[in-house]
Backbone as a ProteinNet text record, in pm:
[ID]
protein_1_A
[PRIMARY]
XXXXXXXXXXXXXXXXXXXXXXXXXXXXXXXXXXXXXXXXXXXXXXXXXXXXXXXXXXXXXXXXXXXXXXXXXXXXXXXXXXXXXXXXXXXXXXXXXXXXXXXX
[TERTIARY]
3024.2	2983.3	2878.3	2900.9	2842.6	2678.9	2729.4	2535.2	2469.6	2516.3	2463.4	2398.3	2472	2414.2	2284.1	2313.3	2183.9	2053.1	2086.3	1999.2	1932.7	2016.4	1965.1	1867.5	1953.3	1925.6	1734.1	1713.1	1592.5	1480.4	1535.4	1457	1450.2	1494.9	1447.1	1365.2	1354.7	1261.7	1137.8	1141.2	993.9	955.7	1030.7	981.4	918	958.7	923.8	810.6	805.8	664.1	542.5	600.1	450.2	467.3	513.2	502.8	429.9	444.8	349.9	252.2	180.5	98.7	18.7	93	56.2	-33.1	31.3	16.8	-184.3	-145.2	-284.3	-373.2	-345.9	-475.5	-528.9	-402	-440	-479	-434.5	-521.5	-698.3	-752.2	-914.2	-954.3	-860.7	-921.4	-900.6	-1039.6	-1038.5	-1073.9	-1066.7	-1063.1	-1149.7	-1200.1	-1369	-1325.4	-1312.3	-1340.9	-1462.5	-1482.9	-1592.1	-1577.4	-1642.9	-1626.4	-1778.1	-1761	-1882.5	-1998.8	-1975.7	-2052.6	-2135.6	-2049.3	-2051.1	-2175.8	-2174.2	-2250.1	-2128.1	-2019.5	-1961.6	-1857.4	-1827.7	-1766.5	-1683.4	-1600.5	-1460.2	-1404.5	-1425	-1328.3	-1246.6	-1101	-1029.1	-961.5	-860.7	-849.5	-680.7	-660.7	-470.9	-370.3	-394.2	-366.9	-359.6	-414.5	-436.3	-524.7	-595.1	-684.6	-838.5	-869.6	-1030.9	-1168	-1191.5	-1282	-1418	-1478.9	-1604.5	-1662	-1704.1	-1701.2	-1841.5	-1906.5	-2046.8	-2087.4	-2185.1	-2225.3	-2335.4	-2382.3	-2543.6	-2597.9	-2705.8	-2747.1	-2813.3	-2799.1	-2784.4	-2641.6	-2572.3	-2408.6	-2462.9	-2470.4	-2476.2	-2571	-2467	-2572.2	-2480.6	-2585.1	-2588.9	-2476.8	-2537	-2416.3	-2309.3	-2256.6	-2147.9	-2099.4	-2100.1	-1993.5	-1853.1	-1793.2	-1660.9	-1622.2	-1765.4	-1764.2	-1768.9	-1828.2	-1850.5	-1701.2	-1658.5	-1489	-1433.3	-1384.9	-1347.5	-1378.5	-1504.7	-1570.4	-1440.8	-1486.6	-1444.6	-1307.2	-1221.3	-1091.2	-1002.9	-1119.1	-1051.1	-1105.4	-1191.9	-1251.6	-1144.9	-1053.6	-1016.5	-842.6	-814.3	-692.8	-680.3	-781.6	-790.6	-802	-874.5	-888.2	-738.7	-686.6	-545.2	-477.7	-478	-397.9	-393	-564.5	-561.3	-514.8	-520.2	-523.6	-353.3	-258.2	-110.2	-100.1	-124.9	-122.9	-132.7	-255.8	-260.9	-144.7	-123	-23.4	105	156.7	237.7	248	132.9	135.7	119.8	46.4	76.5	171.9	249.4	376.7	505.7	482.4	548.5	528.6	431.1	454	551.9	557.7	617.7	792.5	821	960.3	972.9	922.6	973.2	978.4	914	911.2	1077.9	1112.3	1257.6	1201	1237.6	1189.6	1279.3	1241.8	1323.8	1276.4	1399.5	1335.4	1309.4	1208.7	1157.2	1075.5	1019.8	958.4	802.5	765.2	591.8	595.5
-2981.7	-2908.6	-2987.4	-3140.6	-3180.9	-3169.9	-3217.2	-3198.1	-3045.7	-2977.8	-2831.6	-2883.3	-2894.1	-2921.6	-3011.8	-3098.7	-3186.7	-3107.7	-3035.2	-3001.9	-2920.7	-2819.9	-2735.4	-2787.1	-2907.7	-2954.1	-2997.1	-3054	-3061.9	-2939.1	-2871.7	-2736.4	-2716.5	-2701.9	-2629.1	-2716.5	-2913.2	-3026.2	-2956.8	-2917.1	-2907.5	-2795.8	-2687.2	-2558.5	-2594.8	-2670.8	-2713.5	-2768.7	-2890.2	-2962.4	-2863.6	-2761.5	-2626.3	-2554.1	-2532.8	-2419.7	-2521.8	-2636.7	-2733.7	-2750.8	-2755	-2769.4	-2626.8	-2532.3	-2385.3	-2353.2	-2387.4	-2329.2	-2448	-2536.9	-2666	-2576	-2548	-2472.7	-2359.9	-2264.3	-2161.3	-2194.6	-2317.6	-2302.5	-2318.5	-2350.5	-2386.2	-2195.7	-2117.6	-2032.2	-1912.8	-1829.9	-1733.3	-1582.9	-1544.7	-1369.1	-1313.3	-1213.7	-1157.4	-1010.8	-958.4	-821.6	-802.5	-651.7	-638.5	-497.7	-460.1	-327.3	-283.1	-182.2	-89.3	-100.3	-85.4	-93.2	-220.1	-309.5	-452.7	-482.1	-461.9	-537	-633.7	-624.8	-756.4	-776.6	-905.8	-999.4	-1095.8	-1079	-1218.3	-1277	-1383.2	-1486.7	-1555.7	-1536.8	-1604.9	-1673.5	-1783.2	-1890.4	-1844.6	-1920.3	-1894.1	-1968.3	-2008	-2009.5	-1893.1	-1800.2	-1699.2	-1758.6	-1833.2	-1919.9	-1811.6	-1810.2	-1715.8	-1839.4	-1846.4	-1928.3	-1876.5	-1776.4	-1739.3	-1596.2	-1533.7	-1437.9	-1421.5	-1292.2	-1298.2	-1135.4	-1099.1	-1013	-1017.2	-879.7	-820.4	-816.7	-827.8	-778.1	-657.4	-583.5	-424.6	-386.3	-426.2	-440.4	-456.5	-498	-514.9	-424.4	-362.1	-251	-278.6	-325.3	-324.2	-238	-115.7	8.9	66.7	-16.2	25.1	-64.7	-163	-321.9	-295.3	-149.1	-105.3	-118.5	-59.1	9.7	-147.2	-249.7	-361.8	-472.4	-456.3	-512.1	-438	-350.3	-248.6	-286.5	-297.9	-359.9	-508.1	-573.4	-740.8	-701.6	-670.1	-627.3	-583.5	-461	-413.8	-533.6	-619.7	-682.1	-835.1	-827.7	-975.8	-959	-827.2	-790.8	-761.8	-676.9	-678.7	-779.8	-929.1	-1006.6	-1120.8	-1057.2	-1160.8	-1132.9	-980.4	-898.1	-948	-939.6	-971.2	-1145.5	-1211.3	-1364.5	-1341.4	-1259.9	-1260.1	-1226	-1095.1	-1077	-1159.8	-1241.1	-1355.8	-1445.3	-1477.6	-1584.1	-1553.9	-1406	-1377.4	-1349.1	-1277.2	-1275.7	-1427.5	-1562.4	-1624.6	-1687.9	-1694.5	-1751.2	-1696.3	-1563.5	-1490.4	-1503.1	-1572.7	-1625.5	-1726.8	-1818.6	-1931.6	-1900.3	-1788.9	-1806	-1695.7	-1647.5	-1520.2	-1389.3	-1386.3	-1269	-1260	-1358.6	-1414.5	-1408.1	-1310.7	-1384	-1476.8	-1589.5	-1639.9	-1671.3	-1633.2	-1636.8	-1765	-1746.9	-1896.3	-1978	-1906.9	-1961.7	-1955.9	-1870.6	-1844.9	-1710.6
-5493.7	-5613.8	-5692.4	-5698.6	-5763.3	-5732.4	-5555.6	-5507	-5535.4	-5556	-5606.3	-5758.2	-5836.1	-5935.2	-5942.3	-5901.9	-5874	-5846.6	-5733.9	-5637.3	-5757.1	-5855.3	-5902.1	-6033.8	-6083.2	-6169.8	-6191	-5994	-5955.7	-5981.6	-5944.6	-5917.7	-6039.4	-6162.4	-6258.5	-6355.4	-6341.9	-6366.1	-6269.6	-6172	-6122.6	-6172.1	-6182.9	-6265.3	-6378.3	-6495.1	-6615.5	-6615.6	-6523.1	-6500.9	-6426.5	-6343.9	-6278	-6407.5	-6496.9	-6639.2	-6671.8	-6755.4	-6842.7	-6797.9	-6637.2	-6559.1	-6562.4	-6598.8	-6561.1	-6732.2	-6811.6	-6956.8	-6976.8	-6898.4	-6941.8	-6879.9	-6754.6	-6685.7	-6790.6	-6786.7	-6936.1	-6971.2	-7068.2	-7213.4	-7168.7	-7018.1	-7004.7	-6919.6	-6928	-6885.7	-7000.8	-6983.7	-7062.3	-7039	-7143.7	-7154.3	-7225.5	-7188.1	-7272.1	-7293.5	-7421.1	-7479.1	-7553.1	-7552.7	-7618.7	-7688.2	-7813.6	-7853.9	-7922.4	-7944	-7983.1	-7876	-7731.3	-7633.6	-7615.6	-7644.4	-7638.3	-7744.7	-7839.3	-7973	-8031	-7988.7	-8071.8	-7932.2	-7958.6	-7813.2	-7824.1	-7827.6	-7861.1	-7700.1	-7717.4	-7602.3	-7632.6	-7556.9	-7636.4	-7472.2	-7539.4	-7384.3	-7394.3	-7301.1	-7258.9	-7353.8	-7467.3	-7570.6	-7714	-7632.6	-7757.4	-7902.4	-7843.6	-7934	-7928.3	-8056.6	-8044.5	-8029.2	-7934	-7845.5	-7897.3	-7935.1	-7962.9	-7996.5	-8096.4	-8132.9	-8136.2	-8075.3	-8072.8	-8140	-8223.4	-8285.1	-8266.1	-8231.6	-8204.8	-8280.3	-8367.5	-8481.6	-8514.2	-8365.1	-8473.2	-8423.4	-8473.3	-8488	-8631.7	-8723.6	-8877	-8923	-9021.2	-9067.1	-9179.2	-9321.8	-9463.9	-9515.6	-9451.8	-9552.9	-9476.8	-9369.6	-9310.2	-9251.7	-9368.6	-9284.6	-9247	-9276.9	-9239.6	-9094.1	-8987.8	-8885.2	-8795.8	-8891.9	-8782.1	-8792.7	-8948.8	-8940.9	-8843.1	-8782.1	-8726	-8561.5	-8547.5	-8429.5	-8387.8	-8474.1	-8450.1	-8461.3	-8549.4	-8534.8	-8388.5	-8344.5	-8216.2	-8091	-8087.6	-8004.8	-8009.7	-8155.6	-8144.7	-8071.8	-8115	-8070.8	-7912.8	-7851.4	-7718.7	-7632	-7707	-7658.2	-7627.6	-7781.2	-7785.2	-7660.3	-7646.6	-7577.2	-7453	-7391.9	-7281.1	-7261.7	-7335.2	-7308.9	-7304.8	-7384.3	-7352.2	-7210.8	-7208.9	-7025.7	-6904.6	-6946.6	-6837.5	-6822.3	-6936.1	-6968	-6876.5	-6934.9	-6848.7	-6743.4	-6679.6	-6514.1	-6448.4	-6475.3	-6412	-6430.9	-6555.3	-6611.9	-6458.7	-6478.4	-6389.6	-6212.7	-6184.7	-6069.9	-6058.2	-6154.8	-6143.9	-6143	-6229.6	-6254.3	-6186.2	-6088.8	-6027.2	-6089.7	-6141.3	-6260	-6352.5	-6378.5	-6467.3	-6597.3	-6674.1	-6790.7	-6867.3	-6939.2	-6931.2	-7114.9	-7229.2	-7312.6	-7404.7	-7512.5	-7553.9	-7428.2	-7346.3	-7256.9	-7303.6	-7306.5	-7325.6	-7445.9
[MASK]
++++++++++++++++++++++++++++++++++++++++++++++++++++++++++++++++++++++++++++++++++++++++++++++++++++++++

């Protein structure tokens, strides 16, 4: 019984160290949205970190700064979005698709 434990005990130290290994790579890879037919552009990395936000400048228009908050808004959320997704699909290689919670 005891060597079971061990054994298992192993397996879930190497799981921990390919997640910590898994989340570093994330955080250097990233995700690109774009809205209003790409006049504004957010990248964000596997951190859900906003990496770079780019605006066209006829994206800015004086009398309708509503339409370009609106722009960057939907461009920063899609971007979060997608940078969660990643996270979890390769998260989910690792644990077998387990979710396992307080994990990521």
């Amino acid at each position: 019984m005891g060597g079971n434990m061990a054994k298992m005990m192993k397996q879930v130290q190497k799981m921990q160290a390919d997640m910590a290994k898994m989340q570093e790579e994330l955080a250097n890879r990233t995700v690109e949205s774009t809205a209003g037919g790409g006049v504004v552009r957010v990248v964000a990395n596997g951190r859900q970190e906003i990496v770079s936000v780019e605006i066209k400048p006829e994206a800015v228009d004086p009398e309708d700064v509503e339409m370009l908050q609106d722009l960057v808004l939907t461009a920063v959320n899609e971007a979060l979005k997608l940078a969660q997704d990643m996270m979890t699909k390769e998260m989910g290689k690792l644990t077998g698709g387990l979710n396992i919670p307080g994990l990521f």
